[in-house]
N, C-alpha and C positions, 0 to 999 in steps of 0.2 A: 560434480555439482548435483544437487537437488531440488528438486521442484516440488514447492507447498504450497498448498491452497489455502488462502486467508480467505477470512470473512471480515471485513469491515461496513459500518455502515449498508450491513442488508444488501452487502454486494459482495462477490466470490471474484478475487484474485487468484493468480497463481503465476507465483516469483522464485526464481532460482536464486538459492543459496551456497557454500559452502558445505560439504558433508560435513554433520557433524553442530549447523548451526541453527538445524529446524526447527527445535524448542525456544530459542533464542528469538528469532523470528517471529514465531507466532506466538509470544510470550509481548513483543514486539506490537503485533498488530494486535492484540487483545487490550493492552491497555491503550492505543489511537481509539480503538472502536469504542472504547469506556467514556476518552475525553471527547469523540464525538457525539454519544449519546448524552454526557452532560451538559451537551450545547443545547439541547430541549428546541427550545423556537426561535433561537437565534440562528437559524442554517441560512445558507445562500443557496440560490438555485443553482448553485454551478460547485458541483461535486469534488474537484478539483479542490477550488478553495476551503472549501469545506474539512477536508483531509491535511491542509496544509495548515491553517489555524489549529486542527486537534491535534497536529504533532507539536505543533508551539506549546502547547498548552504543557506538554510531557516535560519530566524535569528537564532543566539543561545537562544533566552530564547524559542521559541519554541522547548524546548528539546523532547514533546509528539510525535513530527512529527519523529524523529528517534526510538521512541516506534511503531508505525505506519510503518514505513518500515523494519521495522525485523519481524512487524506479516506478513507484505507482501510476503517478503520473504520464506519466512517457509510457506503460505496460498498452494503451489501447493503440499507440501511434506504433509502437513495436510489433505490436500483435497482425498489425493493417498493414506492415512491410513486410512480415513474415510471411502472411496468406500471397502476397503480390510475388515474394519471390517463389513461394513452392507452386504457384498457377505459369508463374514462366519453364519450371522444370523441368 
């Protein structure tokens, strides 16, 4: 596995992939941050949603790009049990 750091929306992720799928990925979250930026003033205050609308927008056969924003989703709640278990260690 590998760990890449996206940038969407003015905000830095960083998601384990696949050896081999890095380019793929961040080929991935470059056009999310595209159809998010073409959202202009239609944003929600709520970030989440925000990202899950911009992978709607991506064509349908890229179905991986909705795989990719559900890990994104769930990456702060992941990140908040990983600190919780490495403070028990």
């Amino acid at each position: 596995m590998s760990d890449v750091t996206l940038s969407i929306g003015g905000r830095n992720y960083t998601v384990s992939c696949a050896d081999g799928q890095e380019d793929h990925v961040r080929h991935l979250a470059s056009v999310i941050d595209g159809k998010l930026s073409a959202m202009g003033n239609n944003l929600s205050s709520n970030d989440a949603k925000n990202l899950l609308f911009a992978a709607l927008l991506v064509e349908p056969w890229w179905t991986l790009s909705a795989i990719c924003v559900g890990y994104l989703l769930l990456l702060p709640y992941s990140l908040l049990r990983y600190a919780r278990f490495k403070r028990r260690g």
